[in-house]
C-alpha positions as CSV (number, residue, x, y, z in Angstrom):
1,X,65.4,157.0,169.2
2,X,64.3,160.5,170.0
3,X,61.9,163.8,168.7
4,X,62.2,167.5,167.8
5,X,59.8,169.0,170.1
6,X,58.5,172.3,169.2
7,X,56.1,174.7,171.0
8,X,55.3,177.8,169.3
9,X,53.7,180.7,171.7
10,X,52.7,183.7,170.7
11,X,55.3,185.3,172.8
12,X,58.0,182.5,173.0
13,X,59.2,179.3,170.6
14,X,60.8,176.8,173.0
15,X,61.9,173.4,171.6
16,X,63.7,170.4,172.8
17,X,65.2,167.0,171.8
18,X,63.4,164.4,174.1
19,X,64.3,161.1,173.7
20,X,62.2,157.9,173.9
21,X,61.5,157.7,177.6
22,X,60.5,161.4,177.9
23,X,64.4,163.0,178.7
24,X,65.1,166.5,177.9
25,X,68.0,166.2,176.3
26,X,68.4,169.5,175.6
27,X,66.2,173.0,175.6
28,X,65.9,176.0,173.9
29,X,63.6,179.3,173.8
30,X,63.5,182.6,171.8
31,X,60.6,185.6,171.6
32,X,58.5,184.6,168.8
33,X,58.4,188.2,167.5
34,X,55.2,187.2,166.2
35,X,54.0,191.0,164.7
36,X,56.8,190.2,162.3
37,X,54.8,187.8,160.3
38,X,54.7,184.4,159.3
39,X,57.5,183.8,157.1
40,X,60.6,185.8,160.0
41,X,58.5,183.3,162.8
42,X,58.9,179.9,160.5
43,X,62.5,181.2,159.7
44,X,63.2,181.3,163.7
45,X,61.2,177.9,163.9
46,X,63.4,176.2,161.4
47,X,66.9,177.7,163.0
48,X,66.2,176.4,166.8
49,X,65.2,173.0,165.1
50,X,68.5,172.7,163.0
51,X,70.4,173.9,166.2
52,X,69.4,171.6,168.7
53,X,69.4,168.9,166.1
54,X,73.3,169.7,165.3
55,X,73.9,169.3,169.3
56,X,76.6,167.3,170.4
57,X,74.1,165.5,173.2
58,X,72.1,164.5,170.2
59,X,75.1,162.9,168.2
60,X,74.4,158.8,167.4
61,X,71.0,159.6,168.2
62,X,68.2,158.9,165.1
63,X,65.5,161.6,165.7
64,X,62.5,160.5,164.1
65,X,60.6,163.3,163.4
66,X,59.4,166.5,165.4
67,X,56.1,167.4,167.3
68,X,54.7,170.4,167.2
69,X,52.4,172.3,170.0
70,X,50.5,175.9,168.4
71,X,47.2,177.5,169.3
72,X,44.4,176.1,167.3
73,X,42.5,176.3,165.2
74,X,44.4,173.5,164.1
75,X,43.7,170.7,161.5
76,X,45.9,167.9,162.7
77,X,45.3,165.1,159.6
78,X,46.0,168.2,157.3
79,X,49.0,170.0,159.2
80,X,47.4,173.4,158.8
81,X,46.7,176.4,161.4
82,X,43.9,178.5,161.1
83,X,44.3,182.3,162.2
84,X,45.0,181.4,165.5
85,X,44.5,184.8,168.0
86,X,48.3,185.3,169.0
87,X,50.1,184.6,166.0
88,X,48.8,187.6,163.4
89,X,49.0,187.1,159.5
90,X,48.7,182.8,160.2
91,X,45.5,182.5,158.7
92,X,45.7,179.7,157.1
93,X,49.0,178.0,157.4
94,X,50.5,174.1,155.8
95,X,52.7,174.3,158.7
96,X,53.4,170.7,158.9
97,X,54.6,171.2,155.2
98,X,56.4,174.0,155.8
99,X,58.6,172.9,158.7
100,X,59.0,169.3,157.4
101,X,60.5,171.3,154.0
102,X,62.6,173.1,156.3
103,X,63.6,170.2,159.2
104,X,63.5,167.5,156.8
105,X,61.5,165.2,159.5
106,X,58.2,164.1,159.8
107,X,55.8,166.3,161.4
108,X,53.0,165.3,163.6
109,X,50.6,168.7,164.4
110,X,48.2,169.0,167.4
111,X,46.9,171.8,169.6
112,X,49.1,173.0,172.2
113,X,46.5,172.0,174.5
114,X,45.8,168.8,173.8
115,X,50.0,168.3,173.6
116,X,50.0,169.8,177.2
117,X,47.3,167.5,178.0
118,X,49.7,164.2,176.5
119,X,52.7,165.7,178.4
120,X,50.9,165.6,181.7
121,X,50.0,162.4,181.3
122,X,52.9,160.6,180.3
123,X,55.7,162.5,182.3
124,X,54.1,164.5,185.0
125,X,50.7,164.7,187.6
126,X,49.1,161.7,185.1
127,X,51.8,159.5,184.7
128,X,50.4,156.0,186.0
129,X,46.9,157.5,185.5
130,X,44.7,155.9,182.1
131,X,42.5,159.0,182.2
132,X,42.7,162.6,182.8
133,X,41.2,166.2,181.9
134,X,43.9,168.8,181.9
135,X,43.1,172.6,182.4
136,X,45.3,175.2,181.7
137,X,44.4,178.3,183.3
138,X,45.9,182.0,182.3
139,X,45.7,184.6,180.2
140,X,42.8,182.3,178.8
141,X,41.3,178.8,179.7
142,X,41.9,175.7,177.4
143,X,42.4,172.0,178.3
144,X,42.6,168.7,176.5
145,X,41.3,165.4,177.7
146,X,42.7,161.9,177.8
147,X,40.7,158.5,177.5
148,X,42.1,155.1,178.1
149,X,45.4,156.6,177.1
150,X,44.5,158.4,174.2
151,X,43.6,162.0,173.5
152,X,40.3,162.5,172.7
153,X,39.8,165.1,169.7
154,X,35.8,165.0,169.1
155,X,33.8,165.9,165.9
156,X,36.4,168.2,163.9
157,X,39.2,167.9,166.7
158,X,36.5,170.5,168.8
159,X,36.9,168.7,172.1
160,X,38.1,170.0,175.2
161,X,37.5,173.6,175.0
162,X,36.2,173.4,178.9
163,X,37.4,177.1,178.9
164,X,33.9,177.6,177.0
165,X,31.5,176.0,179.1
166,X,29.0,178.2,180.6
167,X,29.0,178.5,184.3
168,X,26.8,181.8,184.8
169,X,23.8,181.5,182.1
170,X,23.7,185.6,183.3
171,X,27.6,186.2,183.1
172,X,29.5,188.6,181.2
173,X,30.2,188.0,177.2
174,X,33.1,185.8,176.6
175,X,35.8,186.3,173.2
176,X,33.8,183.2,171.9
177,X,30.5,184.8,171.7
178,X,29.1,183.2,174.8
179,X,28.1,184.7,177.6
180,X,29.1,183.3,181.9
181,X,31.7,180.9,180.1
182,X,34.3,179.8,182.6
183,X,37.0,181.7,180.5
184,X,35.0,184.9,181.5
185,X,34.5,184.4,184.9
186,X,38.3,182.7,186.0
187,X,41.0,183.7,183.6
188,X,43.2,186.2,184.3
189,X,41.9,189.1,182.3
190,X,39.1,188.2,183.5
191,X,39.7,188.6,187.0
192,X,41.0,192.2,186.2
193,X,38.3,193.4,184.4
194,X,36.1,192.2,187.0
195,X,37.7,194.3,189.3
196,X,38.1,197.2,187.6
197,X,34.8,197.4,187.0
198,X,33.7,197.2,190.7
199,X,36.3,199.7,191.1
200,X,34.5,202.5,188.6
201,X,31.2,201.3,190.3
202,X,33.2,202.9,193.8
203,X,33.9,199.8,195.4
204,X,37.4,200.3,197.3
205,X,41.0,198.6,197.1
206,X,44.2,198.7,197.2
207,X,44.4,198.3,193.4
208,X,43.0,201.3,193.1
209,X,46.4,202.8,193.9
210,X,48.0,201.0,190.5
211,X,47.5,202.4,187.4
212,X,47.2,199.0,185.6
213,X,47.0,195.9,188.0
214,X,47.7,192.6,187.1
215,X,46.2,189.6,187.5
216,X,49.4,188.3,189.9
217,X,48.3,191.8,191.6
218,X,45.2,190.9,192.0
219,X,45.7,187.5,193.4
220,X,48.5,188.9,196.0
221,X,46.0,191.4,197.2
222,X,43.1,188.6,197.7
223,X,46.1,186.7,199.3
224,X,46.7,189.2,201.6
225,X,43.2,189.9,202.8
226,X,41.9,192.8,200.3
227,X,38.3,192.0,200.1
228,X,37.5,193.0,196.6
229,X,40.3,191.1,195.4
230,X,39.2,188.2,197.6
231,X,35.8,188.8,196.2
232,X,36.4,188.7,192.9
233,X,39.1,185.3,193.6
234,X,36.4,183.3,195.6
235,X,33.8,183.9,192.6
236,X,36.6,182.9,190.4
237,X,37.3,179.4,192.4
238,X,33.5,179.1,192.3
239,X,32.8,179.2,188.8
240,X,36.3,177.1,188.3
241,X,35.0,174.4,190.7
242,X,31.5,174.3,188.8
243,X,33.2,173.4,185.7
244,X,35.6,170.9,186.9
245,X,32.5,169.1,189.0
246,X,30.7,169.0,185.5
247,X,33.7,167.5,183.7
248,X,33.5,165.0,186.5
249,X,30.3,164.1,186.4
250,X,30.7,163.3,182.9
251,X,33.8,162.0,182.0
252,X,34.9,160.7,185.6
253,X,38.5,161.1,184.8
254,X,40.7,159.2,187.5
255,X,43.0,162.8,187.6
256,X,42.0,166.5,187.3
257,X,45.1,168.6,186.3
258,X,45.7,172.3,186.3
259,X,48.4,174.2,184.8
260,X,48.8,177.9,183.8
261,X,50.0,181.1,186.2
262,X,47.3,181.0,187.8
263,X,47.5,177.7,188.9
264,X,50.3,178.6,190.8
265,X,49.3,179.9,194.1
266,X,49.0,176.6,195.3
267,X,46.9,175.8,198.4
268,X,45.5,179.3,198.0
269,X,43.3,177.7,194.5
270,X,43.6,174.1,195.4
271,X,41.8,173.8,198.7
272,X,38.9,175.9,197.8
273,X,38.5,173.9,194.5
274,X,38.2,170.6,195.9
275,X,36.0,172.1,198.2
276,X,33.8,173.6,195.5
277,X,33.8,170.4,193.6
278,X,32.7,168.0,196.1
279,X,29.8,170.3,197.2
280,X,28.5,169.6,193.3
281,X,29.9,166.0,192.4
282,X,26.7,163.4,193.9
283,X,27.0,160.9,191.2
284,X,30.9,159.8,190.8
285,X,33.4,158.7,194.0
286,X,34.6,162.2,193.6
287,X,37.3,161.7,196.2
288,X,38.6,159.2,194.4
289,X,39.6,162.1,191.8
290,X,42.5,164.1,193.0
291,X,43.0,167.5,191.8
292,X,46.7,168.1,191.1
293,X,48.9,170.6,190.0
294,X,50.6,170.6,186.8
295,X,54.3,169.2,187.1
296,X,55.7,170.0,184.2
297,X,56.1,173.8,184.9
298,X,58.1,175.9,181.8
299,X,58.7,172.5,180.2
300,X,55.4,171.6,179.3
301,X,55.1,172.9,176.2
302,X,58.0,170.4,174.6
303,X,57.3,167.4,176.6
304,X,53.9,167.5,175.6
305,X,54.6,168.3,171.7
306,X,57.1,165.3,172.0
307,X,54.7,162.9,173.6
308,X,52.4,164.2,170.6
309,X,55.2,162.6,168.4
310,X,56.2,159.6,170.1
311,X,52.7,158.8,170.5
312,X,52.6,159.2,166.4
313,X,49.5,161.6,166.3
């Protein structure tokens, strides 16, 4: 038995052929092209599907059905995806019908997320766990949570948008409408604006000197000792660590798990975050909670849509 595993991004589709016990059996990505519209991106859908399907690797196999991963709004028990920020012209999309007319498989729809969230916990910094909260932190700030093995969706599939939990009641708008959400204060474009802002104020730095820093610019320069970069990367881990203590509080997960670029710098986030969090955790055995790094890397995307369809929702 195996799964199509799909992940649609708004700049890259990547799918896969996992089989039962979570093997990649075999991987493939192309630009999603995604100013093109809907119908060219469910034509490019469709065609990596009926490759990898046709496979050798996948011959004698019975694939089941297919799991897909896309940036919500999404209505899983419905299959449809509502105007989601990246992918322009989807505004309100059968997509389960559409790529089940196309793949001729099942199709079992849920936030790319929450799928990351399932893959996490089934092959990678989970696995053995019964609980988790995932974060994903980048060019925005999403997550998906786990309980007693199961994702937890909330009222109208709204849970675990941790991104959108105010940390600074003061703080600058977020996209949603809020203002000090943790999306504002620790993403990446966050982070830039930030500093580009104290930069027009006449604070000094070595960005300064680039036309249009980066976020990976910006962390390399707190890295290497900058001190607005550093300034604006402690404040960062600060508001980060204020949210993950809350999520503890609450939920007491037995595994924190962050993904995403930014995630990436290692000791650099990790140490000061587990810092942060114990100084605000009083209630829960918060050592008892380690906070991991994502394992899945560039692969996360599939295993977690294909844990969305081996788990069969």
């Amino acid at each position: 038995m195996a799964v199509l595993a799909i992940d649609i991004g708004g700049t890259k589709l990547a799918a896969g052929v996992v089989d039962a016990t979570g093997r990649l059996l075999n991987r493939a990505e192309v630009p999603t092209r995604a100013t093109e519209g809907l119908d060219p991106v469910l034509g490019r859908i469709i065609g990596l599907g009926r490759d990898l399907l046709a496979r050798p690797e996948v011959a004698g196999l019975e694939v089941t059905r297919v799991g897909v991963g896309c940036a919500g709004p999404v209505d899983r028990r419905q299959g449809m995806v509502f105007n989601p920020p990246n992918l322009p012209g989807w505004v309100r999309v059968p997509l389960a019908e559409r790529l089940q007319a196309g793949l001729g498989l099942p199709i079992v729809l849920e936030n790319d997320a929450n799928a990351a969230a399932l893959g996490e916990f089934r092959y990678g910094a989970g696995k053995g766990a019964r609980s988790l909260v995932y974060y994903t932190v980048s060019t925005g700030i999403g997550g998906g949570i786990v309980l007693d093995g199961r994702l937890w969706h909330g009222l109208a599939d709204a849970a675990g948008e941790i991104g959108h939990v105010t940390v600074r009641p003061d703080g600058p708008l977020c996209g949603c409408g809020n203002r000090g959400c943790l999306e504002a204060m620790a993403s990446g474009p966050s982070m830039v604006r930030r500093a580009k802002e104290a930069l027009a104020s006449g604070r000094t730095s070595r960005l300064q000197a680039m036309a249009d820093f980066t976020a990976r610019e910006l962390l390399q320069a707190a890295q290497e000792g900058d001190e607005l970069a550093r300034e604006i990367w402690d404040e960062a881990v600060r508001c980060l660590g204020i949210g993950v203590a809350g999520v503890i509080t609450i939920l007491a997960p037995e595994r924190i798990v962050i993904g995403g670029g930014v995630s990436r710098v290692g000791d650099f986030l990790f140490v000061p975050l587990r810092e942060e969090v114990r100084r605000h955790v009083k209630l829960v055995p918060v050592e008892s909670v380690p906070i991991l790094p994502a394992a899945l890397g560039p692969d996360v995307g599939i295993l977690g849509a294909a844990a969305v369809a081996l788990s069969g929702r």
